[in-house]
N, C-alpha and C positions, 0 to 999 in steps of 0.2 A: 567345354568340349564342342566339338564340331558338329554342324546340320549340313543342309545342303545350299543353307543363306550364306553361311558364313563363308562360303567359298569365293575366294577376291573379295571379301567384302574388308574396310579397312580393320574391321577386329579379328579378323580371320586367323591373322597369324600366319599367312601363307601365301609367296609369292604368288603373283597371278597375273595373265596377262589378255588381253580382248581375243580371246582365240574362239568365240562362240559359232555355230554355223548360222545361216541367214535367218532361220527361225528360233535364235536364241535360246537352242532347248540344250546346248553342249557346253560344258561349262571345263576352266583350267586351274590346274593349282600345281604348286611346283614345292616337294618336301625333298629333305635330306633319305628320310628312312617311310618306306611301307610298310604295316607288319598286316600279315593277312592270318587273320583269324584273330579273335580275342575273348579266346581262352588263358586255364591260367600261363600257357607258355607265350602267347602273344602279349597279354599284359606286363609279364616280368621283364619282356623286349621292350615294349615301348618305356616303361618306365627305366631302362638300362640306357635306352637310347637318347631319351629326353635329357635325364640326367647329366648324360654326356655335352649335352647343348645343343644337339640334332631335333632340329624340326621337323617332327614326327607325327606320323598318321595309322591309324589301327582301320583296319575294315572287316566289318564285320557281317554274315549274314543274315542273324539271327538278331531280335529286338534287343537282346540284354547284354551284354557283357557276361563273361565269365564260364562260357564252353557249358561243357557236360557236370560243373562242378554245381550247375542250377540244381538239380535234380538228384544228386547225391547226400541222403540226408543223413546217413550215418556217420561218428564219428570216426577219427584215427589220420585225421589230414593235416598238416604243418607242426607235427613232432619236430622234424628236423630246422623248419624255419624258422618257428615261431616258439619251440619249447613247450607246444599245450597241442592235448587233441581238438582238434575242427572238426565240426562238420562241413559237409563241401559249399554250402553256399557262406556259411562264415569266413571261412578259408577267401571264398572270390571277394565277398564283400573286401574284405581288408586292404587284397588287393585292387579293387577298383579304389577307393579311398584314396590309394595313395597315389593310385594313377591319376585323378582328381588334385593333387597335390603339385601336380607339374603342367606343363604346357603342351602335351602331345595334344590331339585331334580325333575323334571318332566319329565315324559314318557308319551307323547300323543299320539292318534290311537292305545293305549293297550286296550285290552281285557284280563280279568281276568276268567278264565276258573276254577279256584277252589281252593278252599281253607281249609288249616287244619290245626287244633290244634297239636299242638307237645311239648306237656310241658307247659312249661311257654310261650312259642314262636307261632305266627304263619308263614306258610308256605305257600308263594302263590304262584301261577302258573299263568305268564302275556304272554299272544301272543301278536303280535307286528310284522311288519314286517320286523324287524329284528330278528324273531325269537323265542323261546320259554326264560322266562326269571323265576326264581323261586329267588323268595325275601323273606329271615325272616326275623319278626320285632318281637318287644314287645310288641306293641298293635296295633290297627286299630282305624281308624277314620271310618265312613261311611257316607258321605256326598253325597250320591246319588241321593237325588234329589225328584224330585214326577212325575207322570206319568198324564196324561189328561182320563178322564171316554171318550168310545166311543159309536158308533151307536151300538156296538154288549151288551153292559153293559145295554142300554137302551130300551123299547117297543116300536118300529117304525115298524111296518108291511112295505112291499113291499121288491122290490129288492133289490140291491144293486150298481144303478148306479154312477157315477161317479158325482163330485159334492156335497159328502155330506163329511165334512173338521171337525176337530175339531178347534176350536180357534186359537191353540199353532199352528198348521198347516198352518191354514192360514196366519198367523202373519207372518210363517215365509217365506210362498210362495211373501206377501207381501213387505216383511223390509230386505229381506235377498239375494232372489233370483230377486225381482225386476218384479213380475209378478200378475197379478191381477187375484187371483181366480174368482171372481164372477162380474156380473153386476149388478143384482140383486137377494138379496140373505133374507132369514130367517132365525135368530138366537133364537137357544133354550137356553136359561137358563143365567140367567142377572148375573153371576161370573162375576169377576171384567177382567178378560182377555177377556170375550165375550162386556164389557160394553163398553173394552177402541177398543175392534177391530169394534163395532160398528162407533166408532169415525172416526179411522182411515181407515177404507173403505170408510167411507161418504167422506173423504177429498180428496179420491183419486179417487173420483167420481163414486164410486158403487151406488145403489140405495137400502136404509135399508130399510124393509118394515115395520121392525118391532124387537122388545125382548121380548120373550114369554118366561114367565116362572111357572113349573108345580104348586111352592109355593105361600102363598097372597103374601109374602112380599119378595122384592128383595133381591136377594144373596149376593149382591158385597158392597161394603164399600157403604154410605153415598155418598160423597165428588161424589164417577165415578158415579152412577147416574146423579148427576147434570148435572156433568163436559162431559159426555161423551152421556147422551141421553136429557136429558132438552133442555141442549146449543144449542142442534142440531137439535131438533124439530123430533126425532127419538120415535116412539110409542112406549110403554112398556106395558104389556100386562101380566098381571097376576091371573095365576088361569087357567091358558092356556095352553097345551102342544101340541106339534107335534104327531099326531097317526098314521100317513100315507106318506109313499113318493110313488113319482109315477116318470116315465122313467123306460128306460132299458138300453142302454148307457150311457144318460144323463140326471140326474133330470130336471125335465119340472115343479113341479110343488108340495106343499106337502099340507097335509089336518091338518085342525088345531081345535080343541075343547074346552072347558071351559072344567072347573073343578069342582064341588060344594067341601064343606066345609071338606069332606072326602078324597079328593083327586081321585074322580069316575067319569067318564066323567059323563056329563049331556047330554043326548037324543037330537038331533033336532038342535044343536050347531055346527053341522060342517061346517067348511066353507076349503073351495080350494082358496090357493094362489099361482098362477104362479111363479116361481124362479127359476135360475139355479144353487144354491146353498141354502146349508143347513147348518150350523155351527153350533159347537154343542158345549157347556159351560157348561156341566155339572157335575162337581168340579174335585178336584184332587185327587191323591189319593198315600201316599210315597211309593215310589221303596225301595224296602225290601228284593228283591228276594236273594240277595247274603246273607243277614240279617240273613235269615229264611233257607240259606242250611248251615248257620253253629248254625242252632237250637237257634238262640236268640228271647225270647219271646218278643210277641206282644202285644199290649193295644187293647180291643178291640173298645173303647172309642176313642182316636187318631189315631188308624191303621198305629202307627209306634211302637218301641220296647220301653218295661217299662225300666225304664233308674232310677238312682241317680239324685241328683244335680247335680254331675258332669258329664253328659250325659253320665255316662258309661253303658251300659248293663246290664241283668242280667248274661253274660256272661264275668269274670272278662280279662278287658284288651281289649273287645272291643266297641265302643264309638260309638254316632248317636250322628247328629246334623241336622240343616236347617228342610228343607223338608221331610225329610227321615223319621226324629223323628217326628213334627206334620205338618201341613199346617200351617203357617206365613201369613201376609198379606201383611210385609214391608218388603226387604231384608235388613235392618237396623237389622233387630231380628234375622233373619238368620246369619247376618256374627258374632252377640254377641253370637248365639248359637256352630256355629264354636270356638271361641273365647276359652268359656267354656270347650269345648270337647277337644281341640289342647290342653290347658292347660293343664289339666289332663292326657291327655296319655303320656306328655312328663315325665309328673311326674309320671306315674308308675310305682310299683317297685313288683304287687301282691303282697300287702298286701292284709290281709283278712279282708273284710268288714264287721261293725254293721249297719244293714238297719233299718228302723224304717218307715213304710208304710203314705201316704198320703191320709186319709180319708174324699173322696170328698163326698158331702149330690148330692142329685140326680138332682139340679139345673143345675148339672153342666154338659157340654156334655164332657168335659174332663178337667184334667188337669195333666199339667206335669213340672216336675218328678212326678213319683210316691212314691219314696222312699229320702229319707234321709242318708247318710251313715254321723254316728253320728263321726267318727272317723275324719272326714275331714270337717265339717261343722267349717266354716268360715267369720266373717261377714253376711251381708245380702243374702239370697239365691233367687235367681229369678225365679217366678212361673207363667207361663204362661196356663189359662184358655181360656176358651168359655160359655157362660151360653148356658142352653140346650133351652130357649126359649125366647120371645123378654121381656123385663121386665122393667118396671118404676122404678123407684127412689129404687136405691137397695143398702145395705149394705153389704160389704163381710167381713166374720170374720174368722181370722185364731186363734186356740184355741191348746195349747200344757197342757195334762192334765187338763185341766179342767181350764186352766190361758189364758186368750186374750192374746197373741202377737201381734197382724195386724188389722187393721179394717179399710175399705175405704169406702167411698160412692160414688155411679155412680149416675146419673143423669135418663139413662137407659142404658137398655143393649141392644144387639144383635147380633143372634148366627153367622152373619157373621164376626164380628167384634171379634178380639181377644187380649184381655186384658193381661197388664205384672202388676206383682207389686212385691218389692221387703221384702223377711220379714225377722226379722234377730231373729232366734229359740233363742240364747244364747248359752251358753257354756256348760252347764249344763242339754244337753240331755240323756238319757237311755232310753237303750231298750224297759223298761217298759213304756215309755212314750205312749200314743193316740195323734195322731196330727188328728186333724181332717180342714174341709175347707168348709165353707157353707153361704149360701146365706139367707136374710130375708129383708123382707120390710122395707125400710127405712120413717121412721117416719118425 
């Protein structure tokens, strides 16, 4: 794997050419594929990309490899890839292994400070402390990841003392550093990371008061419910949200309310629970920012970038996958959606693309791709939705000109839960074509 010697250096593996500034502190390398971030949706890319024969680079900002899946120590990850439940660092481990197994590149503790189109190419600018590093490629992956919603995103009057954590924070003050945020703490918002850290405080002897959440119906998968507040005799509380913290140093204590059927508090419903923590779940949301300063459009529906099949952009040549592009629930989806993206960038050559739009009916809270590029449509394409509200026995129908291709039946739905199916358009798409995607009651 790569340092910051290896770069021009003849084992490098990467083009390179005397581009340094007079005080030798700038250094150059020239790859096929960037993947920025390496998590497991970056790993699945480089390894997709390598394979392919693309001379590939992963950058990372963090010392390790392997995202947010370091500090996830519970089971239930690579069912679908691997046949067996993982825990999250078993899961990364496997895959660094195998990325280990190929020829791609890694630079950790970089920071990517900016980036530009230059033609066909881009230009990036890595700090590192080994110094300033500028990398062109062909294209880019962006496997960044997603970001946790916080106290400032959210309506909680009071100060701001110490003691009020998001999830991901605490998981990792938990599972990583070895130290127990709270003794007894309230969790807002039943996301599947607030459901499973419910678990894992209870075991490690915090005291849960409780999971309040603003919506009727809980946020997080089915199954963590169960598995994670039933099992444990852990109250869930909905229709409920936090309005109030109290402390000045250190939260003492926060105020909690119902909701009616509007989402308005209801009068006379307050009540004070003592805690010295506050955890906060409430959802996630893709890291774009690099995304959106080199102008790649957004969905406002997913709140990641409108993408092809082939997770490419609408900017040609640069690629979203995992979290970045939508919120996943399994990192099985993630590392297929790396998969997807690594593939295609290895294979680009800027060809100019025919798009053909993905006409979702308003059931839906998104879905993605949004586009079809009819020039590269191959076998079955994979389309990953959310219905936009909870729904019984539903049929989904996908329709090209006015002809069924796809039709599934759900049993229900729910907008936490996110649905893949795979449909295969034919060969015989044009521009002219309507694809449309829509929902109706199953008979």
């Amino acid at each position: 794997m790569l340092d910051e010697d290896d770069i021009g250096s003849p084992g490098g593996g990467l083009a390179s050419r005397d581009d340094a500034a007079p005080d030798g502190t700038v250094k150059y390398a020239r790859v096929s594929v960037v993947v920025v971030g390496g998590g497991p949706a970056g790993l699945a890319a480089a390894i997709a990309a390598s394979d392919k024969g693309a001379s590939t680079l992963i950058v990372e900002r963090e010392a390790r490899l392997g995202g947010i899946l370091k500090q996830c120590v519970h089971d239930g990850f690579g069912v679908v890839r691997y046949g067996e439940k993982l825990a999250g660092p078993e899961y990364a481990c496997r895959e660094i292994r195998i990325l280990e197994l190929t020829k791609a590149h890694v630079m950790t503790q970089t920071f990517i400070s900016r980036i530009e189109k230059k033609d066909r190419t881009f230009l990036l600018t890595l700090i590192s402390s080994g110094g300033v590093t500028q990398v062109e490629a062909d294209s880019l992956v962006l496997a960044t990841g997603a970001r946790e919603r916080t106290a400032r995103q959210i309506s909680i009057h009071g100060d701001k003392p110490a003691g009020i954590f998001t999830a991901g924070n605490a998981q990792y003050y938990t599972n990583i550093l070895g130290q127990m945020p709270t003794k007894r703490c309230v969790i807002l918002g039943s996301g599947d990371i607030g459901l499973i850290m419910a678990r894992r405080l209870t075991l490690e002897g915090a005291k849960v008061i409780g999971v309040f959440d603003a919506k009727p119906a809980p946020g997080g998968l089915f199954r963590n419910v169960v598995q994670c507040l039933y099992d444990y005799d852990i109250p869930l509380y909905l229709s409920h949200t936090v309005t109030r913290v109290f402390g000045t140093r250190r939260l003492n204590a926060v105020e909690v309310c119902r909701l009616d059927k509007q989402m308005n508090i209801i009068p006379g419903t307050e009540q004070t629970i003592p805690c010295d923590a506050l955890i906060l779940s409430v959802g996630l949301i893709p890291e774009n920012e690099l995304a959106e300063s080199i102008g790649v459009e957004m969905s406002d529906q997913s709140h990641g970038p409108v993408c092809d099949q082939n997770n490419m952009t609408m900017i040609d040549g640069v690629f979203s996958c995992g979290n970045a592009l939508h919120i996943n629930d399994i990192v099985d989806y993630v590392s297929e959606s790396g998969e997807i993206a690594g593939r295609a960038a290895a294979a680009y050559t800027g060809q100019a693309r025919e798009l053909v739009s993905i006409n979702a009916s308003g059931d839906f809270q998104y879905v993605t791709p949004q586009y079809l590029d009819i020039k590269s449509v191959k076998g079955e394409t994979v389309l990953f939705f959310r219905s936009a509200q909870s729904r019984g026995k539903t049929a989904v129908r996908v329709n090209v000109g006015g002809r069924e291709v796809f039709h599934m039946l759900y049993d229900q739905m729910r907008p936490p839960e996110m649905e893949r199916i795979s449909v295969d358009f034919g060969d015989e798409l044009r521009v002219s074509d309507k694809i449309t995607i829509k929902m109706e009651p199953a008979k």
